[in-house]
N, CA, C and O atoms as a DFTB+ gen file, in Angstrom:
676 C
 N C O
     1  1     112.256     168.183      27.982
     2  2     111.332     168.827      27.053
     3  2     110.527     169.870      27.835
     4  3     110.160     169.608      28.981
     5  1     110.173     171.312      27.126
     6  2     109.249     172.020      27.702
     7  2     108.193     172.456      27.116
     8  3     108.186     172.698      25.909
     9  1     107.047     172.633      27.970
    10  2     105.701     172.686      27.001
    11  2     104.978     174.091      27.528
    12  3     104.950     174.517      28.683
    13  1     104.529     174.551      26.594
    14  2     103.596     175.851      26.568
    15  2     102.308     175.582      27.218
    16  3     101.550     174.667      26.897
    17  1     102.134     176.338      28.043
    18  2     100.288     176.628      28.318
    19  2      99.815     178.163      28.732
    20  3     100.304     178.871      29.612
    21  1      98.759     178.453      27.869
    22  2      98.270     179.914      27.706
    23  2      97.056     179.891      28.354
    24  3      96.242     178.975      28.241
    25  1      96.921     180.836      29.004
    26  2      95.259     181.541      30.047
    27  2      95.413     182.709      30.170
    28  3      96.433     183.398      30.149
    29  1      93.854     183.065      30.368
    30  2      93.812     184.626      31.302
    31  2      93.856     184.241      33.079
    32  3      94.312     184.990      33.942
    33  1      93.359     183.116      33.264
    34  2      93.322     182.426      34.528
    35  2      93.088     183.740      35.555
    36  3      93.816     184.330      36.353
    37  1      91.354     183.922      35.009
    38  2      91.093     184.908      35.923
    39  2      89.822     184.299      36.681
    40  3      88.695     184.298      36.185
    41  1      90.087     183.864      37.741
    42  2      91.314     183.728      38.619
    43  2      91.612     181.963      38.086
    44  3      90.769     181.168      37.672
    45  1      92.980     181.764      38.264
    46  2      93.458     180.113      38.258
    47  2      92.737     179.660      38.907
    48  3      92.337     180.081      39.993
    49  1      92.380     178.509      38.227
    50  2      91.470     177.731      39.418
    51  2      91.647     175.575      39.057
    52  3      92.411     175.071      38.233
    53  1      90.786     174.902      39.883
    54  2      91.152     173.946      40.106
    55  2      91.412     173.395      38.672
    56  3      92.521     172.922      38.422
    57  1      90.430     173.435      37.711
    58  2      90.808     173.066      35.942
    59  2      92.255     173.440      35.805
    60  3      93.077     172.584      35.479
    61  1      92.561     174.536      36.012
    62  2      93.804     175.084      35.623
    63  2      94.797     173.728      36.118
    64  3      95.356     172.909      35.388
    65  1      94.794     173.815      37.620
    66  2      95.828     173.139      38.262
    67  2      95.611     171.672      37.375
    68  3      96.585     171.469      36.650
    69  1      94.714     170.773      37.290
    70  2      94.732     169.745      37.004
    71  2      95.343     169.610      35.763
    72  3      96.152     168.709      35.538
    73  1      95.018     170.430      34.954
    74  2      95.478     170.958      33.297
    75  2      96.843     170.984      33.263
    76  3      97.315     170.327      32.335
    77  1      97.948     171.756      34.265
    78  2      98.849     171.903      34.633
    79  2      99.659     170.160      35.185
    80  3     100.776     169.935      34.720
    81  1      99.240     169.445      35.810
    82  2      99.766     168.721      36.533
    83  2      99.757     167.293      35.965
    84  3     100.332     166.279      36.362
    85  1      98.683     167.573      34.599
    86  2      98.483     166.553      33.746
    87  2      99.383     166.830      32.610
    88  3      99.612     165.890      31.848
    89  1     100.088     168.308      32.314
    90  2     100.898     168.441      31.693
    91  2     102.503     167.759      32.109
    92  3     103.240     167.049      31.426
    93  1     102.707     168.383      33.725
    94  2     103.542     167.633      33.977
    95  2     104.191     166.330      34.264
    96  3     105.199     165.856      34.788
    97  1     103.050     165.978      33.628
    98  2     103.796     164.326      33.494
    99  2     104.061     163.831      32.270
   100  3     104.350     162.640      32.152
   101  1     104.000     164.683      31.168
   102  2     104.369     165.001      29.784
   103  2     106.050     165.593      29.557
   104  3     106.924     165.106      28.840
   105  1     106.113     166.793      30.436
   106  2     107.116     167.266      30.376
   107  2     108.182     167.429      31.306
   108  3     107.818     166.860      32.335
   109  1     109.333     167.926      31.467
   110  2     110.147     168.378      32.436
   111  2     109.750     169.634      32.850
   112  3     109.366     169.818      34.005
   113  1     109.818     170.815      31.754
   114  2     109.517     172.027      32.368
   115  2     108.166     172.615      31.701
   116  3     107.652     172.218      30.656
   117  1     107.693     173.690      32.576
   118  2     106.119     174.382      32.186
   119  2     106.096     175.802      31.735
   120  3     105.783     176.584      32.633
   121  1     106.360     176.362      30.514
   122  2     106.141     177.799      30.532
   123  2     104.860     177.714      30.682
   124  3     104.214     176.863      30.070
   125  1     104.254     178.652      31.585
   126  2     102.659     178.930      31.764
   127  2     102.522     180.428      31.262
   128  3     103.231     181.234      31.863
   129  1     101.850     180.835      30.419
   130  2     101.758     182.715      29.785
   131  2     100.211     182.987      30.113
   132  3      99.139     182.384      30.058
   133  1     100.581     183.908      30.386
   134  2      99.315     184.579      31.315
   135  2      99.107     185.543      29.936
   136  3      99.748     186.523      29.557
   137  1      97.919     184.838      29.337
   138  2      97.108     185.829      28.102
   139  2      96.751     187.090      28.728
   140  3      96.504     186.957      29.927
   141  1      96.617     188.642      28.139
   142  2      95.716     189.525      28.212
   143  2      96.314     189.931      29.142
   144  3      95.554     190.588      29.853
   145  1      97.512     189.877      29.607
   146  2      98.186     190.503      30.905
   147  2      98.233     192.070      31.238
   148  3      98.772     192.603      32.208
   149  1      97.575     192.634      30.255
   150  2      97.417     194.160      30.311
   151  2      96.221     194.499      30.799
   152  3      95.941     195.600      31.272
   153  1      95.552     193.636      30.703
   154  2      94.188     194.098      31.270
   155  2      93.750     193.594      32.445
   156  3      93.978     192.421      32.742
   157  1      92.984     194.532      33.350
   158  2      92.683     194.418      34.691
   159  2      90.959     195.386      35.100
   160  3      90.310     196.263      34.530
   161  1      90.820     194.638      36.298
   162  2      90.012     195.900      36.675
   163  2      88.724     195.834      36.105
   164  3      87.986     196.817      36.174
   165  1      88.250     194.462      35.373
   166  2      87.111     194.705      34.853
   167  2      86.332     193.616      34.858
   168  3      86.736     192.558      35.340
   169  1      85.162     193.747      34.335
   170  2      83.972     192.131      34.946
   171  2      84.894     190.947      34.549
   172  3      85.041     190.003      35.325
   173  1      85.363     190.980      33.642
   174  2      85.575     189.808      32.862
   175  2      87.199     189.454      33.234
   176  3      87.714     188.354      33.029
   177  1      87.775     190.434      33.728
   178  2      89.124     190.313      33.837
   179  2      90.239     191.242      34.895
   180  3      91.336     191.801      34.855
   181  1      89.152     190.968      35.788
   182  2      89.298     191.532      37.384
   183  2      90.994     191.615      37.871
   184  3      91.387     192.423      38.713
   185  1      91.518     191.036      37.462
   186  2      92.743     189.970      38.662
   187  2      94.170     190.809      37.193
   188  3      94.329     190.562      35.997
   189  1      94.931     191.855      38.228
   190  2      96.266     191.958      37.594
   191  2      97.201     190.817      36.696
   192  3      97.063     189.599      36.808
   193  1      97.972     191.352      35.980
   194  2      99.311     189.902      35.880
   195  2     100.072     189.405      36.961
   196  3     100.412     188.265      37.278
   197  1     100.287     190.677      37.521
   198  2     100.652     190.532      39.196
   199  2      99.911     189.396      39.788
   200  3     100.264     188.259      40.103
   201  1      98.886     189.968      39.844
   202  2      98.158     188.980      40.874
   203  2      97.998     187.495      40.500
   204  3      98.255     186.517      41.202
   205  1      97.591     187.530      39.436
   206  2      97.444     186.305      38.718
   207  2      99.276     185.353      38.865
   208  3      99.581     184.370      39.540
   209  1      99.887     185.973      38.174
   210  2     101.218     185.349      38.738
   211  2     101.072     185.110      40.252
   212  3     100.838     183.944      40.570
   213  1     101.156     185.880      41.087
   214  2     101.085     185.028      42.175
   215  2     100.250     184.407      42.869
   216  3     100.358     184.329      44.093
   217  1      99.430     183.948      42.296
   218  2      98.163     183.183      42.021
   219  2      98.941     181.765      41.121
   220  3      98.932     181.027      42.107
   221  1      99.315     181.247      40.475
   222  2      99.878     180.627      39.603
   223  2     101.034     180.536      40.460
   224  3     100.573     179.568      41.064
   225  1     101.839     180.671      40.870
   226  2     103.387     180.705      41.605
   227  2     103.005     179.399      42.328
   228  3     103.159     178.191      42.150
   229  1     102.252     180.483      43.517
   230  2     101.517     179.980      44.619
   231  2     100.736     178.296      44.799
   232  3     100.661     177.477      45.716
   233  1     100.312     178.358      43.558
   234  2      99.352     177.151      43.100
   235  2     100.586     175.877      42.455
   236  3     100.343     174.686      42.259
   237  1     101.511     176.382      42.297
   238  2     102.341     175.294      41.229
   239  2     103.429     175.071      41.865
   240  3     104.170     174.207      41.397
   241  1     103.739     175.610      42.808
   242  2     104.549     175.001      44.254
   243  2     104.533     174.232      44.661
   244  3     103.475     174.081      45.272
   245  1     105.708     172.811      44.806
   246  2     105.497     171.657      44.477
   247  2     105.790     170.567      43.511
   248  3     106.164     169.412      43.716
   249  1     105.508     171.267      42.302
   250  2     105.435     170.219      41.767
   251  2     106.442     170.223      40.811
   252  3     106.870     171.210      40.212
   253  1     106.890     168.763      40.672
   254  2     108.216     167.927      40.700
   255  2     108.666     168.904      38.935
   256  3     109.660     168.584      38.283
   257  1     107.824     169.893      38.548
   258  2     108.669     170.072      37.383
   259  2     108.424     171.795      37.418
   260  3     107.485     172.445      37.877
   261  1     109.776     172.257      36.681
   262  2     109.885     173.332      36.837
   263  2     108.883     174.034      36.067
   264  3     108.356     173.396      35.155
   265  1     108.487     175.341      36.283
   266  2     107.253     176.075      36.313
   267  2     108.217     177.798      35.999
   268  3     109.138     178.255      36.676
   269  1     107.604     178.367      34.830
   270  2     107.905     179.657      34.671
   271  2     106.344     180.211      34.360
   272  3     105.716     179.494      33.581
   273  1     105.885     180.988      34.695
   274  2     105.090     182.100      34.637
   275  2     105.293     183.663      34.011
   276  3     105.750     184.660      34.570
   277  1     104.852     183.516      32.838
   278  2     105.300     184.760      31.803
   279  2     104.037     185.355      31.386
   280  3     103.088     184.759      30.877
   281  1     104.145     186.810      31.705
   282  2     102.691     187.594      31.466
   283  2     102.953     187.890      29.744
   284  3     104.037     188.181      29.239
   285  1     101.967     187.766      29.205
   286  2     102.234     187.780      27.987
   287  2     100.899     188.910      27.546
   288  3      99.769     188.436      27.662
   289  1     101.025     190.545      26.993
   290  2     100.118     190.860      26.300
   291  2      99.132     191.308      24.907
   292  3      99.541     191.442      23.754
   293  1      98.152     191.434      25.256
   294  2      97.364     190.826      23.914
   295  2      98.062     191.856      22.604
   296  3      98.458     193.015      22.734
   297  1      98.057     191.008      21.336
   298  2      98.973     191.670      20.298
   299  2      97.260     192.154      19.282
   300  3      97.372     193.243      18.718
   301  1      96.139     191.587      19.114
   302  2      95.420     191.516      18.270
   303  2      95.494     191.439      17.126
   304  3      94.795     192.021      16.296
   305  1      96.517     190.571      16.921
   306  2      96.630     190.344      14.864
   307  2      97.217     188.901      14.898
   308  3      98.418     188.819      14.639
   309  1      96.489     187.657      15.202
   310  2      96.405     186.170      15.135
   311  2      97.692     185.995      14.175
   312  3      98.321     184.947      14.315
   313  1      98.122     186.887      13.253
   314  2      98.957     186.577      12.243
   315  2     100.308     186.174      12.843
   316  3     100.927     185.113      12.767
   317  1     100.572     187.276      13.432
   318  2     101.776     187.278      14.058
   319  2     101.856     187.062      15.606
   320  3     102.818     187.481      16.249
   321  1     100.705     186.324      16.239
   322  2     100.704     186.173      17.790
   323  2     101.657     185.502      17.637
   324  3     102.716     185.971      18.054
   325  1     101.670     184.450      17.132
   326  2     102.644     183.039      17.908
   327  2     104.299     183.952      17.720
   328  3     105.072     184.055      18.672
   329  1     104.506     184.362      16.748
   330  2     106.027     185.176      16.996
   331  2     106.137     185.746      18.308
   332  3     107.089     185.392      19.003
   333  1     105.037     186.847      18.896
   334  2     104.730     187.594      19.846
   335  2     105.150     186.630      20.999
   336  3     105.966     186.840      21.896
   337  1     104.501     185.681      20.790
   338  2     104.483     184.758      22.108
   339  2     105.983     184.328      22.377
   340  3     106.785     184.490      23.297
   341  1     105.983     183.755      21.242
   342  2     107.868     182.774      21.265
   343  2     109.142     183.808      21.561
   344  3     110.195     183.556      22.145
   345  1     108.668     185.122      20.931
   346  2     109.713     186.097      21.810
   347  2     109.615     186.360      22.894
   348  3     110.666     186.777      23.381
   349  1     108.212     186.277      24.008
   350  2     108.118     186.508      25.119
   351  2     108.625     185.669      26.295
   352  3     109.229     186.012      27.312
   353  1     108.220     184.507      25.878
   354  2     108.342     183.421      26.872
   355  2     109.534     182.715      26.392
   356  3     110.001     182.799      25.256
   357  1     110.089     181.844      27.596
   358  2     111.012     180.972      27.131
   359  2     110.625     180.180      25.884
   360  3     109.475     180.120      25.449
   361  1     111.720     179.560      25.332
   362  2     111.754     178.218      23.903
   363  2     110.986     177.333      24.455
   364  3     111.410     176.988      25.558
   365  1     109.957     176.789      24.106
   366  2     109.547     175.391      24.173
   367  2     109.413     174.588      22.863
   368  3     109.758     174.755      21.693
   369  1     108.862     173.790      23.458
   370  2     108.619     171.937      22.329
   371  2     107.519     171.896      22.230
   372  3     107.194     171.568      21.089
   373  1     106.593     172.096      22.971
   374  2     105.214     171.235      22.565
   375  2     104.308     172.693      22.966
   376  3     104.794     173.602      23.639
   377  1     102.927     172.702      22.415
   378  2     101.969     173.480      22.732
   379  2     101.265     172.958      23.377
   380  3     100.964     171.880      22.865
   381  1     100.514     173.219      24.819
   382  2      99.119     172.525      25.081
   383  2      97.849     173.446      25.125
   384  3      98.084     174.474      25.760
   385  1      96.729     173.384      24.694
   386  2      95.633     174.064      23.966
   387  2      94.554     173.064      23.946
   388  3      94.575     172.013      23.304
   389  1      93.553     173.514      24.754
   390  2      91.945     172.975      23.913
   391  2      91.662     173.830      23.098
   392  3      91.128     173.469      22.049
   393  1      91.977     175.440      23.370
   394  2      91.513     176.168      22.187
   395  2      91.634     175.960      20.948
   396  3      92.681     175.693      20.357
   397  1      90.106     176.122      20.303
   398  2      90.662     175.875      18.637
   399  2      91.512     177.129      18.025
   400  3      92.541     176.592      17.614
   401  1      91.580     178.197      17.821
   402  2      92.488     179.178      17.714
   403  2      93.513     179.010      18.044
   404  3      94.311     179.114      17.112
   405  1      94.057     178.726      19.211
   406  2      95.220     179.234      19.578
   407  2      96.338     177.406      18.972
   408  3      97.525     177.306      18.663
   409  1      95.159     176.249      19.053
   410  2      95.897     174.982      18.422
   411  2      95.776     175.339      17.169
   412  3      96.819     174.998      16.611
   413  1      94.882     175.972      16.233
   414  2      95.868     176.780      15.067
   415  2      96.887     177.204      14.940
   416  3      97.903     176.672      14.491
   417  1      96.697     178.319      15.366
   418  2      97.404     179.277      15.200
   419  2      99.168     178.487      16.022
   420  3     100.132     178.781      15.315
   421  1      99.461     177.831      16.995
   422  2     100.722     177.320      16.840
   423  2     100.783     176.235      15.794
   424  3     101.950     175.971      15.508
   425  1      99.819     175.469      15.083
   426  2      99.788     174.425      14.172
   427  2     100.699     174.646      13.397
   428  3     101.717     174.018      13.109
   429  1      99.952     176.303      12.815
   430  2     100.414     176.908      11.738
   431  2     101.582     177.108      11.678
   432  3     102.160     177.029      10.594
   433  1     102.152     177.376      12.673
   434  2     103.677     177.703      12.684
   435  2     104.393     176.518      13.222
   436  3     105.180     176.711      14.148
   437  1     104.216     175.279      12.747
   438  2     105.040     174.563      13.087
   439  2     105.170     173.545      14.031
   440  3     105.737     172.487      13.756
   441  1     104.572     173.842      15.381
   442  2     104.715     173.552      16.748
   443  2     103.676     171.852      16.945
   444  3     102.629     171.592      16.352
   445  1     104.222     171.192      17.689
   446  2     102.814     170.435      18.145
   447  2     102.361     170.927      18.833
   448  3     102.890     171.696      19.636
   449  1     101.209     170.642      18.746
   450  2      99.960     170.840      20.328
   451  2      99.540     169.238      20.185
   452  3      99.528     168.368      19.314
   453  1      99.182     169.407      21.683
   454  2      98.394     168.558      22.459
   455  2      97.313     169.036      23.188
   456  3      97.324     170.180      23.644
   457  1      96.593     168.446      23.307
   458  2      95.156     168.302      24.497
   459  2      95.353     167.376      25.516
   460  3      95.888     166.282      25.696
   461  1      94.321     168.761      26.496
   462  2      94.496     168.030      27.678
   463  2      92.655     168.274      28.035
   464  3      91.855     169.200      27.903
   465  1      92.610     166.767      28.573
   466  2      91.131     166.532      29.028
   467  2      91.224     167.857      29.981
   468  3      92.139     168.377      30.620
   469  1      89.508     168.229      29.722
   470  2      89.324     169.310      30.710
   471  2      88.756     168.324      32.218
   472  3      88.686     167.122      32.475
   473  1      88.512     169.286      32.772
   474  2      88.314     168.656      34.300
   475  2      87.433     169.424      34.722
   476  3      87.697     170.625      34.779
   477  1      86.039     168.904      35.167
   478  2      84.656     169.083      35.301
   479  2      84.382     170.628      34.193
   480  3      84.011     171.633      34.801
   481  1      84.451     170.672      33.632
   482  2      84.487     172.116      33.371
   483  2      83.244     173.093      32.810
   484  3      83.155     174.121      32.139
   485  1      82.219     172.032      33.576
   486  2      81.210     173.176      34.185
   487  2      81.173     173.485      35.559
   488  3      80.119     174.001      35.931
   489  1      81.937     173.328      36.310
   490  2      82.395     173.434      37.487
   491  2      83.355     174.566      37.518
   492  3      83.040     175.692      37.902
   493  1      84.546     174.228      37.099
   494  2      85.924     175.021      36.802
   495  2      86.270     175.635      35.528
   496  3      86.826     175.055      34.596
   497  1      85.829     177.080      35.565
   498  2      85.761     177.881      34.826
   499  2      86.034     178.909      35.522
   500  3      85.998     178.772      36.745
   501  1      86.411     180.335      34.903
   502  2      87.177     181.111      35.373
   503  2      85.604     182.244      35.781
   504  3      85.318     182.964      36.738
   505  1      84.801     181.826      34.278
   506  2      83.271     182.710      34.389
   507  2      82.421     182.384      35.581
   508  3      81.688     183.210      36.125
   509  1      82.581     180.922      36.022
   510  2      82.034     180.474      36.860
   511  2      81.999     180.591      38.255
   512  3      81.036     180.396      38.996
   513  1      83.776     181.114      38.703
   514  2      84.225     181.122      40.071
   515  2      83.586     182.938      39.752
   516  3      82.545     183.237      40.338
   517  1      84.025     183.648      39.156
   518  2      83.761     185.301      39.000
   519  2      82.272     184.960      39.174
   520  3      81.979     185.462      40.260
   521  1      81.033     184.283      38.594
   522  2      80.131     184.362      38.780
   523  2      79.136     184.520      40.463
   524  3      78.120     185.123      40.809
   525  1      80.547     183.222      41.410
   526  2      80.040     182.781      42.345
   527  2      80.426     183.921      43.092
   528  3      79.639     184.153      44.009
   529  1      81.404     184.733      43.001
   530  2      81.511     185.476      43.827
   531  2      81.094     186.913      43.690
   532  3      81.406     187.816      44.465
   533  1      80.308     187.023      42.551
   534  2      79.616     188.410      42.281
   535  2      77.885     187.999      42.990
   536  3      76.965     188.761      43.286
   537  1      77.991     186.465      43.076
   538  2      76.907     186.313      43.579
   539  2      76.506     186.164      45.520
   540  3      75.509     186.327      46.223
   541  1      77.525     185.885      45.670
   542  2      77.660     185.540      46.830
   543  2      77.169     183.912      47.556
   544  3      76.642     183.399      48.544
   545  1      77.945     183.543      45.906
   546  2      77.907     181.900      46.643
   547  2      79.543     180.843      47.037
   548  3      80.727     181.173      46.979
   549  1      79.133     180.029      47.276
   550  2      80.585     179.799      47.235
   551  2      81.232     179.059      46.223
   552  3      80.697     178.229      45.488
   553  1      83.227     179.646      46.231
   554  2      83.644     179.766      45.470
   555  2      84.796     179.103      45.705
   556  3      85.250     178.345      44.848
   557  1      85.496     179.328      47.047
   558  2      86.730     179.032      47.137
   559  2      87.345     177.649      47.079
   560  3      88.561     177.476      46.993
   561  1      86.209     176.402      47.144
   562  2      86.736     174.948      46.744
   563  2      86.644     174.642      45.413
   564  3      86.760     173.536      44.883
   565  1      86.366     175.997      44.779
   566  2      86.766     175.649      43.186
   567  2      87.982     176.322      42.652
   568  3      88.164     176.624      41.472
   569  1      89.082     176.597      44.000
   570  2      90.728     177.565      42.968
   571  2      91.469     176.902      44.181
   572  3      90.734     176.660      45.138
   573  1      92.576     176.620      44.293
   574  2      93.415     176.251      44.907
   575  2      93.373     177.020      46.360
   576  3      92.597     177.958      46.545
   577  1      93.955     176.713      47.018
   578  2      93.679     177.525      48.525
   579  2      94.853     178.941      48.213
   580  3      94.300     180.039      48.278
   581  1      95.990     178.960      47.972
   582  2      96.615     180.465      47.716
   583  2      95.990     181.164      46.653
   584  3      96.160     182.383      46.614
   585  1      95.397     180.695      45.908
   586  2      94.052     181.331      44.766
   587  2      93.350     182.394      46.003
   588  3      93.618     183.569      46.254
   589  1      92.513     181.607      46.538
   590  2      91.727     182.323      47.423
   591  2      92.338     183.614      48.401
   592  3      91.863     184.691      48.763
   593  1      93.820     182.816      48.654
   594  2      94.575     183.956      49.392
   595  2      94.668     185.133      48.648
   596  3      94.169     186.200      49.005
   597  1      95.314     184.951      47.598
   598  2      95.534     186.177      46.672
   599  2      94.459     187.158      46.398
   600  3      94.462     188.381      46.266
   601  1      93.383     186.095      46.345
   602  2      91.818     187.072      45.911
   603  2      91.604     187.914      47.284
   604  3      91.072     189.018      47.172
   605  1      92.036     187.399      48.733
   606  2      91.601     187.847      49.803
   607  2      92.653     188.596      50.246
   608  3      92.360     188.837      51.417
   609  1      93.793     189.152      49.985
   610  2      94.841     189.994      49.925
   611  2      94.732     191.118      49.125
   612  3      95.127     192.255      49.384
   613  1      93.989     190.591      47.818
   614  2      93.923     192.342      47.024
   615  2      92.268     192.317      47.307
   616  3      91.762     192.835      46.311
   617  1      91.280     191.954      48.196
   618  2      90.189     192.481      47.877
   619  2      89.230     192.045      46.976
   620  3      88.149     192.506      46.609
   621  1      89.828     191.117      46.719
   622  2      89.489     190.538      45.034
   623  2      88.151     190.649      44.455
   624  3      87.851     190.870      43.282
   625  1      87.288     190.432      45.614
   626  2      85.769     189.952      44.988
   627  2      84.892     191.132      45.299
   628  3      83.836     191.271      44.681
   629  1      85.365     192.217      46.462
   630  2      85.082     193.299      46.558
   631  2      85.744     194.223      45.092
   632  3      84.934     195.044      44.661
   633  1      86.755     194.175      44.519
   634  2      86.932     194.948      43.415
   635  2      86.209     194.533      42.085
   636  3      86.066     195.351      41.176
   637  1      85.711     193.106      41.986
   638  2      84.687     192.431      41.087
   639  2      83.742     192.980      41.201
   640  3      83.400     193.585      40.185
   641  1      82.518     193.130      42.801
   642  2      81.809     193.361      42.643
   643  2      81.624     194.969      41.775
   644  3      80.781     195.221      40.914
   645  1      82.937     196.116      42.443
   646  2      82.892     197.070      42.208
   647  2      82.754     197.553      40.291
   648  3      81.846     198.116      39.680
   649  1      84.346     196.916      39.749
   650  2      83.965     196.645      37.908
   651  2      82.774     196.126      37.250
   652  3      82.651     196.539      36.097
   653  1      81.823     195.304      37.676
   654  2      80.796     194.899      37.720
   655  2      79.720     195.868      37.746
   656  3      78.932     196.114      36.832
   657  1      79.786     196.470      39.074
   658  2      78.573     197.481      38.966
   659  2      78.598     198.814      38.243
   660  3      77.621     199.563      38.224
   661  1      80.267     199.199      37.384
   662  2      79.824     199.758      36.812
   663  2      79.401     199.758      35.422
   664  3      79.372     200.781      34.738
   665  1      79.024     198.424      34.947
   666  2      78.064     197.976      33.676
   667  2      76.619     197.755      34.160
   668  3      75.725     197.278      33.462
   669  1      76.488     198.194      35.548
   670  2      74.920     198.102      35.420
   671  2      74.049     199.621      35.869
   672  3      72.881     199.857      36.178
   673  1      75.096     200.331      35.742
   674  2      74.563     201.470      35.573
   675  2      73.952     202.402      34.055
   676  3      73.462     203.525      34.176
């Protein structure tokens, strides 16, 4: 059986992985779709599909079930996302979603979803790690250790700070 999971996973971080690894013991295989994959470069959504994929690659190495990573981008008409999606990514079986939208919106069309307990998740949040590092606190024992690589290969938190400052001008 293979199961769906959708993020911007900017940047992936430890929620993610646990989210992920609690899936895989549900399923055989993982399509993971990288929401919003068109957008980059900005406070909220710093980190390429690129990067983010190998951010996600990197992080899911290992583990005992197979793992695809599909950038998937934003369609803006809820009507027809889930088509959008199911043509993008491989076939799966199951949806996994805390979102209430998006466990609609596959409801609607058919699909199960499941939930998966979040994991500390005032801790592990994607706003939270971007927060720590626009602040200059620390960040990196909240994303997997090739998380951090990736962020420290493109610059990562230096190009945050940079998208960042230009909303406070």
């Amino acid at each position: 059986m293979r199961g769906f999971f959708v993020g911007r996973f900017q940047p992936f971080h430890l929620g993610h992985r646990t989210f992920v690894e609690d899936i895989a013991a549900d399923v055989d295989e993982i399509v993971i779709g990288i929401g919003s994959a068109q957008t980059s470069h900005t406070a909220d959504n710093p980190f390429t599909a690129g990067e983010r994929i190998s951010m996600i690659h990197r992080s899911v190495t290992g583990l005992a079930t197979t793992t695809f990573v599909v950038p998937i981008e934003d369609l803006h008409r809820n009507s027809v996302w889930v088509s959008h999606v199911t043509a993008t990514v491989p076939p799966f079986d199951v949806a996994y979603s805390n979102n209430p939208l998006v466990r609609r919106l596959f409801e609607e069309a058919g699909f199960e979803v499941r939930s998966v307990e979040l994991y500390q998740r005032e801790a592990y949040s994607g706003t939270e790690v971007r927060r720590r590092m626009l602040a200059g606190e620390p960040w990196r024992h909240l994303v997997p250790d090739p998380v951090a690589t990736v962020v420290d290969e493109t610059n990562g938190v230096e190009r945050l700070e940079r998208v960042s400052d230009q909303f406070d001008e």
